[in-house]
RODORO-364100 format. One line per field, with one value per residue (C-alpha): z, x, y; residue in one letter. Coordinates in nm, 2 decimals. Example, Ala and Ser with C-alpha at 12.3 -4.5 7.8 and 13.67 -1.06 7.14 Angstrom:
c3 c(0.78, 0.71)
c1 c(1.23, 1.37)
c2 c(-0.45, -0.11)
type c(a, s)
% end
This chain:
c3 c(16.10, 15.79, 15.81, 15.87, 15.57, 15.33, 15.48, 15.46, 15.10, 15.00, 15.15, 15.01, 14.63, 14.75, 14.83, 14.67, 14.32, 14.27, 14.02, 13.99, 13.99, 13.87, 13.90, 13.81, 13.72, 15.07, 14.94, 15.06, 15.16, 14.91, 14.87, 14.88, 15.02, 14.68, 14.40, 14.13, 13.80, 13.62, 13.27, 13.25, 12.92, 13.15, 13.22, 12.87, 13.07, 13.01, 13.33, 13.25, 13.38, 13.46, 13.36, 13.53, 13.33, 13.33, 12.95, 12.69, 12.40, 12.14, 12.46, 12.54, 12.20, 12.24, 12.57, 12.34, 12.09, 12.36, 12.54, 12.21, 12.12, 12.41, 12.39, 12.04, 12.18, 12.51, 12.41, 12.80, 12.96, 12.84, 12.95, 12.94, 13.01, 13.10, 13.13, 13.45, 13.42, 13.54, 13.81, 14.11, 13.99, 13.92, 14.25, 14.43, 14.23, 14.36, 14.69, 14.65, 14.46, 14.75, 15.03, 14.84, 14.72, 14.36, 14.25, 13.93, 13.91, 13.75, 13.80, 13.67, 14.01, 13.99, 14.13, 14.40, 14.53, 14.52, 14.87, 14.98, 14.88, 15.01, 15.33, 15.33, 15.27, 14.94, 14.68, 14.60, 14.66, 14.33, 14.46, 14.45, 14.12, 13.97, 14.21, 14.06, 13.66, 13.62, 13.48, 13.59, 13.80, 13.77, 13.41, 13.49, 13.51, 13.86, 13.81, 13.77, 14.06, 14.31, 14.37, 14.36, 14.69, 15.01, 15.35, 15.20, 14.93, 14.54, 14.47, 14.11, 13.85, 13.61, 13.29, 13.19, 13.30, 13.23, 13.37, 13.32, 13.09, 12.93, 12.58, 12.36, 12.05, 11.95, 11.68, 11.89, 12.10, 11.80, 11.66, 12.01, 12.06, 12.31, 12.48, 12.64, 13.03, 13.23, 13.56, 13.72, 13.70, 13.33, 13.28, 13.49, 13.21, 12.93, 12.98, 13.08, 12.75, 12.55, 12.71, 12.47, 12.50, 12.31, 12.48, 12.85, 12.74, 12.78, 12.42, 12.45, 12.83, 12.84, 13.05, 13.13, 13.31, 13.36, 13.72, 13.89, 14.13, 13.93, 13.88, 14.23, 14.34, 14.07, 14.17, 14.58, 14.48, 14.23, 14.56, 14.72, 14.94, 15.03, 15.02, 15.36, 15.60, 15.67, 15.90, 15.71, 16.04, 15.88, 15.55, 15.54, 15.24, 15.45, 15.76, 15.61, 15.39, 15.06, 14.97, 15.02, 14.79, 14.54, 14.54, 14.60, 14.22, 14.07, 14.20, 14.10, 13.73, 13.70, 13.82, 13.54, 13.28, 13.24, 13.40, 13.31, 13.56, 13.40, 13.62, 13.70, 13.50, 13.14, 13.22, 13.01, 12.71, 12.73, 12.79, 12.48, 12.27, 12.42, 12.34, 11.94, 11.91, 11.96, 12.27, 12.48, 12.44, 12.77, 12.85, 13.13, 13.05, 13.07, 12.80, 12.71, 12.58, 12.30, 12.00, 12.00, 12.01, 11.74, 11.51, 11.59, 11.60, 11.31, 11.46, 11.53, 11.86, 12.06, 12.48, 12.78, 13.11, 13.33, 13.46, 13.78, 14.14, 14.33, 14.12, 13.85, 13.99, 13.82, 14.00, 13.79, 13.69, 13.53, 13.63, 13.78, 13.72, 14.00, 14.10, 14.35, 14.65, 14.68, 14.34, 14.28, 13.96, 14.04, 13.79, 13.48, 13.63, 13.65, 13.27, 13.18, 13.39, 13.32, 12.92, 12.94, 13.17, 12.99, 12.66, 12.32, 12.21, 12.52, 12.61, 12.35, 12.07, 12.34, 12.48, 12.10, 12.02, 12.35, 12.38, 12.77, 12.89, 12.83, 13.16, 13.12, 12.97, 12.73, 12.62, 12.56, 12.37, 12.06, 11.74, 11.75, 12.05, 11.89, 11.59, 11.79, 11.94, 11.58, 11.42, 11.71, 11.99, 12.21, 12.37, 12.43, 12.64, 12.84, 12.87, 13.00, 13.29, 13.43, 13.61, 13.82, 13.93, 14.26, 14.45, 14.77, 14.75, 14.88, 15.17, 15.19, 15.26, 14.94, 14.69, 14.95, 14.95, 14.61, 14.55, 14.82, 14.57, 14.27, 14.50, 14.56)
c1 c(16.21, 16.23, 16.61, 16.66, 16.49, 16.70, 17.02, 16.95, 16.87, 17.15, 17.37, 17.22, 17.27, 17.62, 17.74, 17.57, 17.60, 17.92, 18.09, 17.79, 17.88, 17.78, 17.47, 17.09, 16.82, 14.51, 14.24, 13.88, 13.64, 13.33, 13.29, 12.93, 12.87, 12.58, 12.81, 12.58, 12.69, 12.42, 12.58, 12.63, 12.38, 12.11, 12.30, 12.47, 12.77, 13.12, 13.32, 13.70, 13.89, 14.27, 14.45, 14.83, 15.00, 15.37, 15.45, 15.67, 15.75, 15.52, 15.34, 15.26, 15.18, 14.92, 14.78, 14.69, 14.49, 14.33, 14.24, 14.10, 13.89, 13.68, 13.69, 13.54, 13.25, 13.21, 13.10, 13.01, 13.34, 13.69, 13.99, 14.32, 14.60, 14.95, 15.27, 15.45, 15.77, 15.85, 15.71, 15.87, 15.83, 15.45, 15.41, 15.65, 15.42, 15.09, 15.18, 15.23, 14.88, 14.71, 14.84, 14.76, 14.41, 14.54, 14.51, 14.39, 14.08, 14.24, 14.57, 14.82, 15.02, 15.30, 15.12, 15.42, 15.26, 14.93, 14.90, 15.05, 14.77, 14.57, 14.70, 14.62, 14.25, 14.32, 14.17, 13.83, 13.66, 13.58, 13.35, 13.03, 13.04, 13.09, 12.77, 12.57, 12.71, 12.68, 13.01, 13.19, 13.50, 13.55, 13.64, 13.95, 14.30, 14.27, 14.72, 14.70, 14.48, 14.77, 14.75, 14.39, 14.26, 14.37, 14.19, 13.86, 13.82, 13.91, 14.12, 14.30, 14.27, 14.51, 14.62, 15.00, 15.11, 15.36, 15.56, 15.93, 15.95, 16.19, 16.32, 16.45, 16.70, 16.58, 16.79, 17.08, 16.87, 16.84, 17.19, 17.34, 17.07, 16.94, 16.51, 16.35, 16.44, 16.11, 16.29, 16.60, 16.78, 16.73, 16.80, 17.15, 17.21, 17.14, 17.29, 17.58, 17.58, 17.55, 17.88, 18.13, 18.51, 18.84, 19.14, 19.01, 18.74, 18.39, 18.21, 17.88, 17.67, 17.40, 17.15, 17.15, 16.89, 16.91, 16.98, 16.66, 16.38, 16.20, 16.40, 16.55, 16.23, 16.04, 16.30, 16.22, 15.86, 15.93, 16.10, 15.80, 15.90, 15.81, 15.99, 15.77, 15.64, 15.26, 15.26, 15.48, 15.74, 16.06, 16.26, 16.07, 16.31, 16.61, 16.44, 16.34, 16.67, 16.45, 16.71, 17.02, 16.88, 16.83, 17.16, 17.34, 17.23, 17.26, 17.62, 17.73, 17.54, 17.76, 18.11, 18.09, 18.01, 17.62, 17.49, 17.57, 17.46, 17.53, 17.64, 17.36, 17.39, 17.28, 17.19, 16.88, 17.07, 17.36, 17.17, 16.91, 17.26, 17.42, 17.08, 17.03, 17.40, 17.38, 17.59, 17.39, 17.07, 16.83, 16.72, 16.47, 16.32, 15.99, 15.68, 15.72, 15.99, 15.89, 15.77, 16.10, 16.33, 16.12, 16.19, 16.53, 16.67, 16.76, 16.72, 16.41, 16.30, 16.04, 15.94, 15.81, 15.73, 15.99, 16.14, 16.02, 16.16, 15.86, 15.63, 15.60, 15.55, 15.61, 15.63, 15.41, 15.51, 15.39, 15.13, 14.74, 14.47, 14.29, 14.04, 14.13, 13.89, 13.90, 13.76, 13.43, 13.36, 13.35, 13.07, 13.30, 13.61, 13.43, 13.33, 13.72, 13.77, 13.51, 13.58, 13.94, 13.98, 13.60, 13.50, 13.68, 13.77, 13.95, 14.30, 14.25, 14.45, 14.72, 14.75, 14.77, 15.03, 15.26, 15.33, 15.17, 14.95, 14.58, 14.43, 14.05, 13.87, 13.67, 14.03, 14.11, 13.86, 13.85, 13.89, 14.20, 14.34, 14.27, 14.44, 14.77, 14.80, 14.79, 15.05, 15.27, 15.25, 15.51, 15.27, 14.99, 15.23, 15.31, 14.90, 14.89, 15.17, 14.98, 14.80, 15.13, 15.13, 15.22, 15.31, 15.52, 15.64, 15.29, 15.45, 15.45, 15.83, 15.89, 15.94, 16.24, 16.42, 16.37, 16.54, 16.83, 16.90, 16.95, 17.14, 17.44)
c2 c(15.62, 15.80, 15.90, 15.53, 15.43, 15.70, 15.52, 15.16, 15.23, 15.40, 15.15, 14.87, 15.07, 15.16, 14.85, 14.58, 14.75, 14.78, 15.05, 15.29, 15.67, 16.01, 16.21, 16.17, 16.30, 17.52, 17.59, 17.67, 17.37, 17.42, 17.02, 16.86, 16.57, 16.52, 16.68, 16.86, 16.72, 16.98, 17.12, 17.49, 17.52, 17.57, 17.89, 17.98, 18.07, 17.92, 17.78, 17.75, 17.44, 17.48, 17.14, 17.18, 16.88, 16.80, 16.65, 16.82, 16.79, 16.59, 16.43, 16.77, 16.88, 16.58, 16.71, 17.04, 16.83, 16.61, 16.96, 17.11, 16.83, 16.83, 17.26, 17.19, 16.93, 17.13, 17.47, 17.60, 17.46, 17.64, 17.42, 17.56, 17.35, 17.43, 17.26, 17.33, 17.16, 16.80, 16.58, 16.73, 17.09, 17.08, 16.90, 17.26, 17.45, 17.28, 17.30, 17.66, 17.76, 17.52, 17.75, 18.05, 17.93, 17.93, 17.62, 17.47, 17.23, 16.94, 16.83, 16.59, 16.43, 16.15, 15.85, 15.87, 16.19, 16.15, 16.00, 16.33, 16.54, 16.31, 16.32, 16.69, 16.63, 16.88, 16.64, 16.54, 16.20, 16.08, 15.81, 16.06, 16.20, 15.79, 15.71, 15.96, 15.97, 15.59, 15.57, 15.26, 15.27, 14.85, 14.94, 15.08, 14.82, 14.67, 14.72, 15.09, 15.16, 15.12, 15.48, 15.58, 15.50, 15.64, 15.75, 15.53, 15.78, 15.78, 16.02, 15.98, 15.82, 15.66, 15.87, 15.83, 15.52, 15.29, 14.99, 14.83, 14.53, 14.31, 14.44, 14.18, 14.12, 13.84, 13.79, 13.77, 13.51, 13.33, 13.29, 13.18, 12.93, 13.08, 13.10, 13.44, 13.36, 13.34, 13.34, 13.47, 13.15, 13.13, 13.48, 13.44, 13.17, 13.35, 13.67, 13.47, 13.30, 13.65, 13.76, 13.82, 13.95, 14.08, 14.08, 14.05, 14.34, 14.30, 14.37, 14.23, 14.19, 14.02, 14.25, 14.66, 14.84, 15.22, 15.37, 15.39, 15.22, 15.08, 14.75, 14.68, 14.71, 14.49, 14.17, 14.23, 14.16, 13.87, 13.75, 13.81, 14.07, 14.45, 14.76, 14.89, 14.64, 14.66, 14.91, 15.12, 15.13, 14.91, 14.85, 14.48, 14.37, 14.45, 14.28, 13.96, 13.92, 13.95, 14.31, 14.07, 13.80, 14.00, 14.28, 13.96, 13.81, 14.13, 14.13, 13.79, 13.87, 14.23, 14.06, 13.82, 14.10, 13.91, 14.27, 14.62, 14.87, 15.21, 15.53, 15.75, 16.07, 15.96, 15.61, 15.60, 15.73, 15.50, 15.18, 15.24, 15.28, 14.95, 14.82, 15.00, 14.89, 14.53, 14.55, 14.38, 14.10, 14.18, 14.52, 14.64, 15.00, 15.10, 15.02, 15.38, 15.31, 15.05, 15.28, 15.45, 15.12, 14.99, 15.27, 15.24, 14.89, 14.66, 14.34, 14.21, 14.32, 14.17, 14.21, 13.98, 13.99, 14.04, 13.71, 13.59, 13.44, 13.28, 13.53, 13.72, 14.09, 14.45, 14.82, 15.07, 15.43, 15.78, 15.97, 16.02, 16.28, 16.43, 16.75, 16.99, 17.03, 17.38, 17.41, 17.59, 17.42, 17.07, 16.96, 17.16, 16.96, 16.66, 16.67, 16.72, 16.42, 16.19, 16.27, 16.27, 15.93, 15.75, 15.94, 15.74, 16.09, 16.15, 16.00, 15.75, 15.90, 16.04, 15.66, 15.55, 15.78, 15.84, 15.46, 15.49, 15.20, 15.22, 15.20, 15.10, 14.77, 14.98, 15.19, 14.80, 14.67, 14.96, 14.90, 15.15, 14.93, 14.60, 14.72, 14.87, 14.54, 14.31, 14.52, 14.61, 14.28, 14.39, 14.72, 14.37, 14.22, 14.58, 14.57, 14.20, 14.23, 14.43, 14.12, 14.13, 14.50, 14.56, 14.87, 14.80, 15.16, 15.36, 15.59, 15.94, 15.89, 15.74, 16.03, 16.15, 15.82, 15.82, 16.13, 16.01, 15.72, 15.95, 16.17, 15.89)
type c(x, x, x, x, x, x, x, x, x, x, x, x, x, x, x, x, x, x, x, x, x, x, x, x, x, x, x, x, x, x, x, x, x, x, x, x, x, x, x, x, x, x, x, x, x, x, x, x, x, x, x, x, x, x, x, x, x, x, x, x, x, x, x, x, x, x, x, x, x, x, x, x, x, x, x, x, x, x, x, x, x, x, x, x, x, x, x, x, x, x, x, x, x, x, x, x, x, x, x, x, x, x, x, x, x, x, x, x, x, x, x, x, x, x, x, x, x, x, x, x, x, x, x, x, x, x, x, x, x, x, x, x, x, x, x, x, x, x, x, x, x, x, x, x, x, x, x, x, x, x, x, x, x, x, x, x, x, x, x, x, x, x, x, x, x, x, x, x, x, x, x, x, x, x, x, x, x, x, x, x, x, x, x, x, x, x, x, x, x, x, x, x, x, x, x, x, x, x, x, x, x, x, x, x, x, x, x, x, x, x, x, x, x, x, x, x, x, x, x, x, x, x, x, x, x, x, x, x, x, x, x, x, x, x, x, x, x, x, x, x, x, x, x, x, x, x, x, x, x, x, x, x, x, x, x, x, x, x, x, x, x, x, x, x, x, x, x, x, x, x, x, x, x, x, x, x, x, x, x, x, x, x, x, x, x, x, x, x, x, x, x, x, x, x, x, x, x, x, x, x, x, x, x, x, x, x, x, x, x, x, x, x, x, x, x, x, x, x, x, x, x, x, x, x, x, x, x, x, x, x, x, x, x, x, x, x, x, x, x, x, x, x, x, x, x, x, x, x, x, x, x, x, x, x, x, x, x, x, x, x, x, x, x, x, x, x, x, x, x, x, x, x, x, x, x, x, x, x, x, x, x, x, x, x, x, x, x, x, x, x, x, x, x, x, x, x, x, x, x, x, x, x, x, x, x, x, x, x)
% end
């Protein structure tokens, strides 16, 4: 079943989207059915936390100060976090240290994986140590908690999350005359209308998305279809003709220049430039991507909900948090997490900073959120799609077809 579902998808990418090439991008049982969430000042001893994470770069150097501030306010719990390379490697690397009862407490997981883990009963059930903290888990975005449930237990929780959106030059709206499409028929029409050519060459398209997913999968639930049927047994947008409908208008859009789809090696890269450059109006990228464009673009730039069929609907992305069963310091691990994922001096300023979603009501409702969202609109509108988040994707199958599609 699941080598049928790695070659319907690549055929339908092959095929349908015509003039794409290149290259892309165990451990022991000590849970508790009553968790004891007593601090370790009764003791004066220090516990030390492990915190595998997977961001570089100034993402990572905000992981650091995130880590520090709660070392400076939690003098009998040490955590030491470590960078262990992208999504897929710390995932390798976590399947190794569970086999070899080497694991860290906390972990960052790509939501894609999570059920994974799951599956092999090596995570903890949050659901306990909420129960007997008080903390609430309704506070957290209903959209982000695609990937926290499985097998009747909670298992992560949202940290580094993010979904696709519509970028916008509005000024280039503006001088053809031209409205934000809020479906696919008006988008067809605009980015038809933002075509422009010099001697038979296309200059200007009217839409560009990078090589990935995300976006294929975004328009089959707009159409209101599913990537896996119910049962998880079939390709259900292949099935039901939902996969034709929508390759089929992403065709006709890139044959009349109204759609770039970019090869796969680079394709972020060289859609932000067609976008920075004024070479084309409609962009879908992720939210994350919405401090960087504003720095960079001279037009003005605004975003919106990607354009609906019969619904609006949006895949989600990034990354959750979750403890390690085979831990022996579940109440130290459950401080990290409860302050990292609850506390304002926890992911706040990284959420703030990084451009990711924040993912509870409280996160929402701060004075530093509020304040984001007067100045800078276009991460509110990232915030409020998330009323349409759906995951059709959840299969322990999916991060291999996944790979197979950046493989063609």
């Amino acid at each position: 079943m699941k080598n049928k579902m790695l070659i319907v998808w690549s055929l339908v990418l092959a095929v349908l989207l015509i003039g794409c090439s290149g290259e892309s991008t165990e451990g022991s049982n000590t849970s508790d059915s009553s968790p004891q969430l007593s601090s370790t000042e009764a003791t004066g001893s220090t516990e030390t936390i492990e915190f595998w994470h997977s961001m570089g770069g100034r993402n990572g150097e905000l992981v650091d100060e995130m880590v520090e501030r709660f070392n400076e306010s939690h003098e009998n719990i040490e955590v030491v976090a470590t960078f262990q390379g992208g999504y897929d490697e710390l995932v390798t690397k976590l399947q190794q240290a569970v086999a070899s009862n080497t694991a860290p407490e906390v972990a960052m997981v790509e939501r894609a994986y999570v059920q994974m883990f799951a599956d092999s009963e090596v995570l903890e059930d949050l659901t306990p140590y909420f129960d007997e903290s008080g903390e609430d888990i309704n506070d957290f975005s209903e959209g982000l908690m695609g990937h926290s449930y499985f097998n009747d237990q909670l298992v992560s929780l949202p940290l580094n999350r993010s979904t696709p959106i519509m970028h916008i030059n509005k000024t280039m709206l503006d001088e053809e005359g031209l409205s934000i499409p809020q479906d696919w028929e008006e988008l067809k029409e605009v980015a038809n209308a933002l075509v422009e050519e010099e001697s038979g060459e296309i200059t200007r398209y009217g839409l560009t998305m990078p090589y990935d997913t995300w976006y294929p999968i975004a328009m089959i639930t707009q159409a209101e279809g599913k990537f896996f049927n119910d049962e998880g047994t079939s390709v259900d947008f292949v099935d039901n003709g939902v996969g034709n409908k929508v390759f089929s208008f992403l065709k006709e859009m890139q044959e009349t220049g109204a759609l770039y789809y970019p090869p796969a090696q680079d394709s972020g890269n060289i859609t932000s430039q067609l976008f920075n450059s004024g070479k084309v109006g409609l962009y879908f990228t992720s939210t994350g991507s919405i401090g960087g464009l504003a720095e960079s673009v001279d037009f003005e730039y605004v975003t919106a909900f990607l354009p609906k069929d019969e619904v609006f609907a949006t895949p989600t992305g990034g990354a959750n948090v979750v403890m390690m069963e085979g831990t022996e310091n579940k109440a130290a691990a459950w401080e990290f997490i409860r302050w990292m994922e609850l506390d304002p001096e926890g992911a706040l300023p990284f959420v703030l900073e990084s451009g990711y979603l924040p993912f509870t009501e409280s996160m929402t409702q701060s004075t530093e959120i509020q304040e984001l969202w007067e100045n800078e609109p276009n991460r509110k509108v990232a915030y409020e799609q998330l009323d349409y988040a759906i995951d059709t994707n959840k299969d322990v199958s999916w991060p291999e077809i996944m790979h197979e599609f950046f493989s063609q």
